[in-house]
KEVO-848452 format. One record per residue: x, y, z of N, C-alpha, C in turn. Coordinates in steps of 0.2 Angstrom, whole numbers, plus 2048, in hexadecimal, padded with zeros to 3 digits. Each point is the difference from the previous one (the first is absolute). Example, Ala and Ser with C-alpha at 12.3 -4.5 7.8 and 13.67 -1.06 7.14 Angstrom:
BEGIN
8427E48277FC806800804806800
7FE8057FC8048068017FC805803
END
This chain:
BEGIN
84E7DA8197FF8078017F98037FF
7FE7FF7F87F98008007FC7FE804
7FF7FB8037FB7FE804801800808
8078018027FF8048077FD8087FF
8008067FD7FE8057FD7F98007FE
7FF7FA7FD7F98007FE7FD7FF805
8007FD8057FE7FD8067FE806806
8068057FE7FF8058047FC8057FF
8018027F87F98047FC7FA7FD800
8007FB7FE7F97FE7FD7FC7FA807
7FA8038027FF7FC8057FB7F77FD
7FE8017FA8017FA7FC8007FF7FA
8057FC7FE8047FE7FA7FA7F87FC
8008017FB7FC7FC7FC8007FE7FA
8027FB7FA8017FB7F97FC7FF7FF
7FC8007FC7FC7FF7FC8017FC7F9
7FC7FC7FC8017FE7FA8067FB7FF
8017FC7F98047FD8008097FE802
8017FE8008087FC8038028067FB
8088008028038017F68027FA801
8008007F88027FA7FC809800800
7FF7F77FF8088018028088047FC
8058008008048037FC800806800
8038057FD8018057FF7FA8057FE
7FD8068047FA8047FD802808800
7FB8017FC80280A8017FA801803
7FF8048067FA8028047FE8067FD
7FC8037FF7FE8047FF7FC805806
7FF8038027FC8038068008077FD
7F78028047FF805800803807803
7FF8058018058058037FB806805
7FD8008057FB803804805804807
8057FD802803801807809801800
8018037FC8068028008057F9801
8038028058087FA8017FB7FB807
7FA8038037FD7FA8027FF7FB7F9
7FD8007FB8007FC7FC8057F8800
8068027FE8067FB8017FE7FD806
8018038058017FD8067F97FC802
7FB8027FE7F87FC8018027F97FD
8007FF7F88027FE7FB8047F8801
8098058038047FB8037FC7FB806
7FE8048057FF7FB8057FB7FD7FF
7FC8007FC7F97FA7FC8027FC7FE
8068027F88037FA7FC8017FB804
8007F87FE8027FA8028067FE7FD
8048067FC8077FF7FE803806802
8078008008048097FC8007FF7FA
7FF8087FF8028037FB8048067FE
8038017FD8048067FD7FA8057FF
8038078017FA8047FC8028077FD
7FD8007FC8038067F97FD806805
8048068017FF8098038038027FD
7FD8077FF8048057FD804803802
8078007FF806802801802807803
7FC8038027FE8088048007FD807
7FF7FB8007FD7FD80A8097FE803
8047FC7FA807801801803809805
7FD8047FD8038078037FD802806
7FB7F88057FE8058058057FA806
8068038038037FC8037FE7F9805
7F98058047FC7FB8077FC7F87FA
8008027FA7FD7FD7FB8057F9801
8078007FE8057FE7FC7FF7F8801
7FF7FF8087FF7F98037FB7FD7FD
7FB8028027FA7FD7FC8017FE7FA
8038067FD8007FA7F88037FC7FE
8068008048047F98027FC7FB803
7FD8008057FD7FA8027FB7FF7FA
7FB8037FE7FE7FF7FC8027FE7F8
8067FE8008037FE7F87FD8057F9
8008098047FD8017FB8058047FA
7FA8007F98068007FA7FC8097FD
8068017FF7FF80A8007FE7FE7F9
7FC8057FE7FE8007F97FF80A801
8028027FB8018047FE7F88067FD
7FD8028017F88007FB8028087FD
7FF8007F97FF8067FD7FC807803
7FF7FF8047FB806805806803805
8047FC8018058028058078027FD
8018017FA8048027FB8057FA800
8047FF7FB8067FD8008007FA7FD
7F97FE7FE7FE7FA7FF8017FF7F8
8047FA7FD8038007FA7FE7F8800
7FF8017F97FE7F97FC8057F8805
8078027FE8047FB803800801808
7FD8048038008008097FA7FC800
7FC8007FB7F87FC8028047FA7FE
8027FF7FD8017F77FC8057FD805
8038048038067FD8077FD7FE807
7FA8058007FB7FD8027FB7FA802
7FF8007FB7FD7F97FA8037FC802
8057FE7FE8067FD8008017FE807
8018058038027FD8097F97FC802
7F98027FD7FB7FD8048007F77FB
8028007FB8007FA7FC8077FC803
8038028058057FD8028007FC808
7F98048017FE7FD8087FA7FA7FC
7FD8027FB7FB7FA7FE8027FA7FE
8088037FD8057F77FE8027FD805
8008028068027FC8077FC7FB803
7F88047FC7FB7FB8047FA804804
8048088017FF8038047F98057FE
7FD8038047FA8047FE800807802
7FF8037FA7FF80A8017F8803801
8018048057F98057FE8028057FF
7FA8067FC8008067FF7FA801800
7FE8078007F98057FF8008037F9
7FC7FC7FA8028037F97FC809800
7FD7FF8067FD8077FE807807800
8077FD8058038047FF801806806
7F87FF8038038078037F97FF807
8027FF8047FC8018077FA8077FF
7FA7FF8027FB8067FF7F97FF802
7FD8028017FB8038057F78007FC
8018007F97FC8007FA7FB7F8804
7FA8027FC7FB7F98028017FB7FA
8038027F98027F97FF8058007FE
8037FB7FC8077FE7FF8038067FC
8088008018028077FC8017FA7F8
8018037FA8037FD7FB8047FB800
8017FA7FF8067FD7FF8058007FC
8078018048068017FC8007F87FC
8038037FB8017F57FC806800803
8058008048047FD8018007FA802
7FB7FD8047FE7FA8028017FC7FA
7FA8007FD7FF7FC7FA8078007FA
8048078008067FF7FE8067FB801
7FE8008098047FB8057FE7F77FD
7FA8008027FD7F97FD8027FC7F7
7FE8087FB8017FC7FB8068017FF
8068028018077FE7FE8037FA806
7FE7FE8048037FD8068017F97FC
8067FF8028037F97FC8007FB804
7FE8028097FC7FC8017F87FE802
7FF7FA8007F78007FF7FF7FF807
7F88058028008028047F8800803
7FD8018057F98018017FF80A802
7FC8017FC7FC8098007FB7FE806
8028038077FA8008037FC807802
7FC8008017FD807802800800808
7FF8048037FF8018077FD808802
7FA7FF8077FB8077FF8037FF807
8038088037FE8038087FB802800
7FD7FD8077FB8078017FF801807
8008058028008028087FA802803
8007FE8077F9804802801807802
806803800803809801806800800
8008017FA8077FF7FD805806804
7FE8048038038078068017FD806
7FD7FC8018007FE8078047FA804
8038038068027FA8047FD7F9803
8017FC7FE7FE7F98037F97FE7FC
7FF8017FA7FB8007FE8017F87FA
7FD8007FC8017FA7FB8028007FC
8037F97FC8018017F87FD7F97FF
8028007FA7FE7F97FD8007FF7F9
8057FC7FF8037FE7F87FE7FB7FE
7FD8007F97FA7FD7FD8067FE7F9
8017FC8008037FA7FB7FB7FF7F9
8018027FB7FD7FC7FC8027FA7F8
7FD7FF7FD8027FB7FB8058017FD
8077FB7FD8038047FC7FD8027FA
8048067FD7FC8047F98037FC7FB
7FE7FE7F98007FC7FD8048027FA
8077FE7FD8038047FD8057FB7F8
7FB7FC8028077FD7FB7FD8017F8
7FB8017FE7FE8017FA8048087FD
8038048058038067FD808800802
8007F98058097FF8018028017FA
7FF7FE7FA8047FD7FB8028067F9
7FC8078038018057FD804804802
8037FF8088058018047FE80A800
8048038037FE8088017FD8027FB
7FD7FF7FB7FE8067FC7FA803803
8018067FC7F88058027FC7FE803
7FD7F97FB7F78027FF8017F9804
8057FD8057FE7F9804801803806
8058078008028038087F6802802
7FE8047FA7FB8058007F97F8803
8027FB7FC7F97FA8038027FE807
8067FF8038017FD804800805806
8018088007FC8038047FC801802
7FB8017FB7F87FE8018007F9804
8027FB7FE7FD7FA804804802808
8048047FF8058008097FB806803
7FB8057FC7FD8038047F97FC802
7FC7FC7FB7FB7FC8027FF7FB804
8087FE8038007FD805803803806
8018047FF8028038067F7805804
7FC8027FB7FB8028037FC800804
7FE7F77FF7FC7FD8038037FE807
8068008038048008067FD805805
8018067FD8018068047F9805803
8018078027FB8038017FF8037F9
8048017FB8018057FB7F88027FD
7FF8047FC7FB8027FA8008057FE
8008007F97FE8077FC7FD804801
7F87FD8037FA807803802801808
8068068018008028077F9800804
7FA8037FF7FA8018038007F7802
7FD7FE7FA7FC7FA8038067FB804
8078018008047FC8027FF803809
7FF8068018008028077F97FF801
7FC7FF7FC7F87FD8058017F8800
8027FB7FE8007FB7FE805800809
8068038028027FF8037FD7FF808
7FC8088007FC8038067FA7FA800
7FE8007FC7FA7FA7FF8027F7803
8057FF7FF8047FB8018027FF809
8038058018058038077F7800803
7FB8027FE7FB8008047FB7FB802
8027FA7FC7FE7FA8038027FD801
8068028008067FB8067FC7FB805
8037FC8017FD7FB8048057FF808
8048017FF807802804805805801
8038028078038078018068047FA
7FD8047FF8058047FB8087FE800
8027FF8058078008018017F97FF
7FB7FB8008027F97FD7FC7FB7FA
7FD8067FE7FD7FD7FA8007FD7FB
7FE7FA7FE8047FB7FB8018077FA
8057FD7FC8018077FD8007FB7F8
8007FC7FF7FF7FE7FB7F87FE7FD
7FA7FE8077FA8017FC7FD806801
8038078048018067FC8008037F9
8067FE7FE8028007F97FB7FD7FD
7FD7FA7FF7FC7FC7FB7FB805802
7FD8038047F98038028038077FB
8038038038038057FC8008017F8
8017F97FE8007FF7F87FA8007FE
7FD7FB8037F87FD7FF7FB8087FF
8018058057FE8058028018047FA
8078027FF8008047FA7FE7FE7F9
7FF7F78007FD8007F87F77FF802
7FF8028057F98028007FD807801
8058048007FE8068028018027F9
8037FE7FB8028027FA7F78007FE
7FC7FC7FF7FA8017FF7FB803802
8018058077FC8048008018077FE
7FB8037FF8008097FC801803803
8008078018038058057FD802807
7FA7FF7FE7F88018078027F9803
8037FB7FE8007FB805805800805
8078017FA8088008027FF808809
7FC8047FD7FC8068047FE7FD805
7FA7FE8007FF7FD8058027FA806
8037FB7FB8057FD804806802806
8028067FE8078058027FD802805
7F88048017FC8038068007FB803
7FB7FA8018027FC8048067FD805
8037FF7FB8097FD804801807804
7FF8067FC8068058057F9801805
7FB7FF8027FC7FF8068027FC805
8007FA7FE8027F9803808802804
8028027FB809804803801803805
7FD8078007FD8048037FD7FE807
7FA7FC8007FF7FC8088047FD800
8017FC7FC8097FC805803802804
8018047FA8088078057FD805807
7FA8027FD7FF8048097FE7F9806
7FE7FB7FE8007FC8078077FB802
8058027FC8057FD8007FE7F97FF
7FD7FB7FD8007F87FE8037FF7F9
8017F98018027FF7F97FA7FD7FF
8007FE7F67F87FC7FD8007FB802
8047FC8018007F98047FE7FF806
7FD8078057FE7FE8077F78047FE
8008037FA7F88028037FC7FA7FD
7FB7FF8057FB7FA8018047F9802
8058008038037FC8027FC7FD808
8007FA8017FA7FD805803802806
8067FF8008037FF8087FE7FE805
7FE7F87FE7FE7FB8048047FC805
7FC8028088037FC8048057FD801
8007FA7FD8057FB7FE8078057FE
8008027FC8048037FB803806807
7FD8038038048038038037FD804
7FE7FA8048017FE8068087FE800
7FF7FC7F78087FC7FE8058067FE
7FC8077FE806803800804805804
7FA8018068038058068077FD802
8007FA8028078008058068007FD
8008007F88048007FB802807801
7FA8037FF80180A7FE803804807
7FF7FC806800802807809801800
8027F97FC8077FE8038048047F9
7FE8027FA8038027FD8018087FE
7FA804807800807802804800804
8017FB8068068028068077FF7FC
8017FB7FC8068007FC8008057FD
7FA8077FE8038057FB802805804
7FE8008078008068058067FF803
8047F97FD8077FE8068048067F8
7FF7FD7FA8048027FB8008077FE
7FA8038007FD80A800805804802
8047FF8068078038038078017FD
8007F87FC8077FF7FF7FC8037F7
7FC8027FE8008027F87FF80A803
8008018058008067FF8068037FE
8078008038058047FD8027FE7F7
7FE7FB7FC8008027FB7F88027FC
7FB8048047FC8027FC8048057FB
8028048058028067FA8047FF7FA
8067FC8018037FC7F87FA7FF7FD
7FB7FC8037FB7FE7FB7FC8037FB
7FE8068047FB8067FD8058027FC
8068038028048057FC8017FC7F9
8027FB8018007FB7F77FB8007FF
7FA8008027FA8027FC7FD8057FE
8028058038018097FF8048007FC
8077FF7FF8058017FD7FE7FE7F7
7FB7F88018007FF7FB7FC8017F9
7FA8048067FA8047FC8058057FD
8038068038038037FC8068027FD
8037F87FD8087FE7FB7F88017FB
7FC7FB7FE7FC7FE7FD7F88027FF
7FF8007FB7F77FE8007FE7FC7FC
8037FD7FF8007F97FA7FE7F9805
7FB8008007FF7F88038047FA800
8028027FA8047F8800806801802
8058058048058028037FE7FE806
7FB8038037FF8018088037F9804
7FE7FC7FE8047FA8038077FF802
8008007FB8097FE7FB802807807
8008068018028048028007FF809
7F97FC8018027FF8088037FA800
7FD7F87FC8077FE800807801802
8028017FD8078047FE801804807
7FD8068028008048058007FC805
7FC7FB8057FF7FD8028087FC803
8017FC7FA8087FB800804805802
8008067FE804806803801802808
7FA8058017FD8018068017FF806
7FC7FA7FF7FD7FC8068067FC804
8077FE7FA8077FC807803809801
8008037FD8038068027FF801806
7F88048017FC8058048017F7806
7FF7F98008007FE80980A8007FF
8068017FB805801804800807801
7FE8067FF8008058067FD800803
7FA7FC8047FE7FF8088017FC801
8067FB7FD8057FB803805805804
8028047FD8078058017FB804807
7FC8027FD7FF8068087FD7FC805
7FD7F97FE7FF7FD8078067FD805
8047FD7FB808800804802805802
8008057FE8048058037FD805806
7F87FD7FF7FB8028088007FC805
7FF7FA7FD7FF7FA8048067FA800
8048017FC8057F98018017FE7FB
8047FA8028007FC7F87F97FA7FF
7FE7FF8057FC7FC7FE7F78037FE
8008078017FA8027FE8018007FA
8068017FB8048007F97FD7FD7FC
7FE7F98037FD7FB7FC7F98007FE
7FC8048067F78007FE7FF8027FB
8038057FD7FB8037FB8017FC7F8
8067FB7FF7FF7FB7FC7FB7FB802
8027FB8067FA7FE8027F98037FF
7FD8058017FA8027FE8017FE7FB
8028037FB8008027F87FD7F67FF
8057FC8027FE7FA7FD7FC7FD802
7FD8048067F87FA8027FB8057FE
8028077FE7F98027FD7FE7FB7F9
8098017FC7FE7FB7FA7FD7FA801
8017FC8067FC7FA8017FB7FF800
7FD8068047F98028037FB8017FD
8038047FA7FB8017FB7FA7FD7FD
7FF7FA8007FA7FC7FF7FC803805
8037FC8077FC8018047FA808803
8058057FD7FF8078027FA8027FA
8017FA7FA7FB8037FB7F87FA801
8037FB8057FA7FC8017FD804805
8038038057FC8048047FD8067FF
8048037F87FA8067FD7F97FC7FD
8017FC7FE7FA7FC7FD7FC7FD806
8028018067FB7FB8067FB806803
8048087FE7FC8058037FD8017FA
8027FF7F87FA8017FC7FB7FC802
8007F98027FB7FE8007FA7FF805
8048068047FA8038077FD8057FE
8058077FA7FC8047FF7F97FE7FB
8037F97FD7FA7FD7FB7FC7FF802
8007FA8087FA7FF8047FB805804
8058058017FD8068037FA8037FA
8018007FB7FE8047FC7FB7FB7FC
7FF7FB8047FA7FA7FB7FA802800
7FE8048047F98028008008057FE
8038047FC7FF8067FC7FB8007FC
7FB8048007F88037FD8027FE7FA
8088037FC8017FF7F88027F97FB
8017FB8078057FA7FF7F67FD7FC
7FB8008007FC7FB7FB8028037F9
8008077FF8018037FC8077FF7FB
8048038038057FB7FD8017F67FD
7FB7FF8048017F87FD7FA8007FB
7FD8048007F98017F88068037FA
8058028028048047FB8067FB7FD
8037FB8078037FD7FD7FD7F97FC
7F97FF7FF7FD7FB8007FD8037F6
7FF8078037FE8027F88077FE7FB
8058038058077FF7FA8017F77FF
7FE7FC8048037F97FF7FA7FE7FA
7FA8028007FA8007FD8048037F7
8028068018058047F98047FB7FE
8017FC8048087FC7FC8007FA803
7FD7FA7FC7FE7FC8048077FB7FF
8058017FD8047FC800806802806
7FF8058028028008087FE7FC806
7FA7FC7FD7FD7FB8058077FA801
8037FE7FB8037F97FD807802807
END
């Protein structure tokens, strides 16, 4: 179910980092994108897993299946009231009963889905989970990171890291001061994965900086040497003073700024668009525009569903990390509804056999979708040719040349 779902949200899915190691593990992952999370997560893993949610997700009906297919174990959190010493330890207990099978659990120690630039606190329950577990087990970290976290057909990419290292404090089993070391080492590993960081500022210039020398289209941008760039970026921006971090910010929101009035991405200014290069990709772009002009008719009747879950969803919400989760969810709703009522009124205009179109569409637009986003990317890359000889395209490449000159390890 994950990965047919993933498949239709995410137009690419991407692992990173190590295997997990074999037998039983507790996953850890960060928490950026609501109940996308799980579902990213699931369809990357190379196993199932159980996964600990808070027991509030139980009382939303359309929810119920999902956590069934997902093997998921309610845990109760002190923030949503109710929550008693023995309800967490039954908890515990249920997750220590899927690890004596053989079997593997994930959670988000942060606890709580959120929007913040870097991680929320860690709850110790994890490390609770680990050092009472009677069976032995591997601690792995795991980092999402998305290229729009809001948006449809966009990317993710789950980054795997080393297991955390823990048997020097197994043998003190839950107290305090080994819950309190072993969080520490579950948030130290878990940072390096992710986009997170303490300094908001530098973590959004390190971003913009990054995103601006993309090498490849936004919408499919490796998103793991993103992340490294991102990292790299923030621990050298931590070195500069204010006049620089200042003048840097000027820059980028210039660079941004032209971007956006000539509609290109950074990937196409100063791009050669040499002969060769078009010749092999016209007749591709030729046939994959008439495929979009056959498909444009059958996605009009559900623009509207579309837009409305997106309107709808700005305002349930203003929390970033909901937005998804909420079309999502909308979306699974919606969209078989709205083609069985012009299932209904086409039969009843047209017959029984007009009944059937409006699923059909529904299931060759889902088909189509590649092709429809290969064909926004064939007209970006006319308005980029159109646009090569722009007065400001040397200038921008003095800018991007100064930036890779600032951060030489961007070269690598």
């Amino acid at each position: 179910m994950a990965r047919a779902l993933g498949r239709i949200w995410f137009r690419t899915r991407r692992r990173e980092g190590p295997s997990l190691p074999p037998g039983p593990c507790l996953i850890l992952l960060n928490h950026p994108n609501g109940l996308l999370d799980p579902l990213a997560a699931a369809a990357l893993l190379d196993r199932r897993a159980g996964w600990l949610a808070k027991a509030t997700l139980w009382k939303i009906a359309p929810l119920r299946p999902f956590l069934s297919a997902f093997h998921a174990i309610p845990v109760t959190r002190p923030k949503d009231g109710g929550a008693t010493p023995e309800s967490i330890q039954q908890s515990f207990r249920k997750v220590h009963e899927v690890l004596a099978r053989g079997r593997s659990v994930a959670m988000f120690p942060e606890g709580v889905s959120h929007s913040e630039p870097d991680l929320a606190p860690l709850k110790t329950g994890a490390a609770r989970i680990v050092l009472s577990s009677p069976t032995p087990l591997s601690l792995v970290p795991a980092g999402l990171v998305y290229g729009d976290r809001a948006s449809f057909r966009h990317s993710v990419l789950l980054r795997l890291g080393s297991p955390i290292p823990f048997a020097d404090l197994a043998g003190q089993g839950a107290e305090p001061a080994a819950v309190t070391a072993l969080t520490a080492r579950i948030r130290a590993g878990l940072q390096p994965l992710t986009l997170h960081d303490a300094d908001a500022r530098r973590l959004a210039l390190a971003q913009d900086v990054a995103w601006l020398l993309a090498e490849s289209p936004g919408s499919r941008v490796d998103l793991d040497r993103l992340r490294s760039r991102v990292r790299a970026l923030v621990a050298h921006l931590a070195s500069l003073d204010e006049g620089g971090l200042a003048d840097l910010e000027h820059r980028v929101r210039a660079a941004q700024a032209w971007l956006r009035a000539k509609g290109l991405r950074p990937d196409q200014v100063g791009h050669p668009y040499a002969g060769s290069e078009v010749r092999r990709w016209l007749p591709g772009a030729l046939m994959r525009l008439s495929a979009a002009t056959l498909l444009l008719p059958l996605c009009l009747p559900f623009w509207p569903p579309y837009r409305l879950i997106g309107w709808l969803a700005g305002r349930f919400t203003d929390e970033g990390d909901q937005v998804a989760t909420l079309k999502l969810l909308g979306g699974i709703l919606v969209h078989p509804i709205w083609a069985a009522l012009l299932s209904v009124l086409a039969g009843l205009r047209w017959g029984g056999a007009a009944a059937c179109l409006p699923p059909a569409a529904l299931a060759l637009v889902g088909l189509g979708l590649p092709t429809l986003e290969r064909a926004a990317e064939d007209l970006q890359a006319i308005r980029g040719f159109l646009r090569r000889g722009d007065p400001a395209v040397p200038e921008l490449l003095e800018a991007r040349r100064q930036l890779l000159a600032s951060f030489p390890e961007l070269e690598a």
